[in-house]
N, C-alpha and C positions, 0 to 999 in steps of 0.2 A: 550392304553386306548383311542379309539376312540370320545366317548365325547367328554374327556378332548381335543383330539388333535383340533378337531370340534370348540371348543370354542376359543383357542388359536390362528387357522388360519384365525380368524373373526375379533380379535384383529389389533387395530390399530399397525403401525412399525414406528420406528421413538421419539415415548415418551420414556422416563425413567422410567415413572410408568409402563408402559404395559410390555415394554424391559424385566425388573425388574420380571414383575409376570409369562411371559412369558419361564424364565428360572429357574426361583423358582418352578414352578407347575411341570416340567419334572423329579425334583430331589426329591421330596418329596411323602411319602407313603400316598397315598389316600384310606377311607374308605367310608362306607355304613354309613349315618346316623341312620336310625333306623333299626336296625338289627333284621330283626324276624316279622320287620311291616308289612309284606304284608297282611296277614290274616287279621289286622285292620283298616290296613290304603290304601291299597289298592296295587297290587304291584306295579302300573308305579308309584307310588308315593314311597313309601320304596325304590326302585331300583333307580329311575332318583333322586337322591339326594347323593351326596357324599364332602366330605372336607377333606381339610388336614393345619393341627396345627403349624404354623411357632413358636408362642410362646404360652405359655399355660399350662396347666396339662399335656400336650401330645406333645407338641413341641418340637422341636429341641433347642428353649431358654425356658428354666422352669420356668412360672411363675405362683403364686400360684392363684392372685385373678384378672386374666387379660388373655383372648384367644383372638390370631388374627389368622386369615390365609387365606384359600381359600374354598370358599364354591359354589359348583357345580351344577347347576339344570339342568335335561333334558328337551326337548322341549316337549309340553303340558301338563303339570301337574299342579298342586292345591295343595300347601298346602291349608289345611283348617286353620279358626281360633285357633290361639293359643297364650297362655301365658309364661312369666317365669319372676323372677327376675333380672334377669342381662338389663342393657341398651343392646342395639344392632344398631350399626352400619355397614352401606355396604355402600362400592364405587362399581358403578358398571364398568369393564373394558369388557365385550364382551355379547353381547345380552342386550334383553332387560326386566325388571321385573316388574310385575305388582303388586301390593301391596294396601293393606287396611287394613287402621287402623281404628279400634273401629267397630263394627256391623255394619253390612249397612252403613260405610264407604265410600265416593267419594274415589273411587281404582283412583290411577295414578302409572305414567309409571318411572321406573329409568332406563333411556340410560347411557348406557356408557360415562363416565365423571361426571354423579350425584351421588346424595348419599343420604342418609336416617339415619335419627335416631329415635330409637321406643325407648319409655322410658322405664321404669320399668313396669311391669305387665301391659301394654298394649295390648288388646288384635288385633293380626294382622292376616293379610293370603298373600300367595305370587301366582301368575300364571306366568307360562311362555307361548310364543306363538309358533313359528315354530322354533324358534333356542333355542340351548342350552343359559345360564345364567352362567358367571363365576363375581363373586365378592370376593372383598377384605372382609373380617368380621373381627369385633372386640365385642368382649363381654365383659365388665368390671361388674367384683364385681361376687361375689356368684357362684363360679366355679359348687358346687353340687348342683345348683338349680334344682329343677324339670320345664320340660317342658309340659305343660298343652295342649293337642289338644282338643276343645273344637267342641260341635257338635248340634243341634238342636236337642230337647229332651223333648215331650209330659207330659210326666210323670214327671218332674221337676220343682216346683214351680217357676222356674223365666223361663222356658223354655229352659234351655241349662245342659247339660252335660258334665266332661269334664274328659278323661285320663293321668294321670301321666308318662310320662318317665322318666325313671330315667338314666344317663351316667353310662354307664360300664368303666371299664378296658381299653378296648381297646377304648375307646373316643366314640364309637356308642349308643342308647339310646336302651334300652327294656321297653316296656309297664310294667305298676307297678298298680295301684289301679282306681278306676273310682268311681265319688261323680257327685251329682251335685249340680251343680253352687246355690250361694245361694247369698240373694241380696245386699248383702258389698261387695261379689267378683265383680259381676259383675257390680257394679257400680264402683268399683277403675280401673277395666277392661275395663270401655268405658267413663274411664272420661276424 
């Protein structure tokens, strides 16, 4: 896995934490976040996105309402804005992520060694730049949440749109329904 090994050899040597994620990522089965995205979301974006589940629905330690592991960005890509229920935390261990929270958000940068916590239904987006992104994640609470990719949208009384994924089986998301945004969402969304 090329990426993965990309991001790995970028890694700092010497810490425990990296040591630690550095032999964790080579043992562990990595997937495609969204599986079948390309058609909607674009495919450097569907493709440069993958993780794998140290504990969770799909980990190696089973746990019912708590996901951590590793989650994988290629270099240049855009998530766009999105929602879900779950908190979301990242330690970042190799490259660098760029992030925004709430609309037209001041984007700042998570280096390796920082971290981030996006609360519940916060709406965020991530870019990366020339190097791949490997972070730690952690997701508490509401393992089947739906994840909301949210998109600029004329025809929608508050001006946004937004898609449903829903988690499969195998831990990756399939697109599910499309509404739009209406003005309690998106105000709990960029408060």
């Amino acid at each position: 896995m090329a990426l993965r090994d990309q991001a790995l050899s970028a890694m700092a040597t010497g810490d425990p934490l990296t040591d630690a994620v550095r032999s964790v990522a080579r043992k562990m089965p990595w997937y495609r976040i969204f599986a079948g995205g390309g058609e909607q979301l674009g495919h450097a974006l569907a493709d440069g996105m993958l993780a794998t589940q140290v504990a969770g629905q799909f980990g190696v330690f089973r746990a019912a309402h708590f996901r951590c592991g590793l989650f994988l960005l290629a270099p240049g890509i855009h998530y766009p804005q999105h929602t879900h229920t779950p908190a979301e935390v990242y330690q970042s261990v190799s490259g660098t992520l760029g992030l925004e929270h709430r609309i037209d958000g001041k984007p700042f940068d998570l280096a390796p060694g920082g971290h981030s916590v996006t609360p519940p239904n916060r709406v965020h987006s991530l870019s990366t730049g020339n190097e791949p992104v490997l972070l730690l994640f952690a997701w508490i609470d509401d393992r089947a949440a739906k994840n909301w990719v949210w998109k600029r949208d004329a025809a929608s009384p508050s001006g946004w749109s937004r898609t449903a994924w829903l988690r499969q089986s195998d831990a990756s998301w399939v697109a599910a329904e499309t509404e739009a945004v209406d003005a309690t969402t998106l105000a709990e969304a960029t408060a």
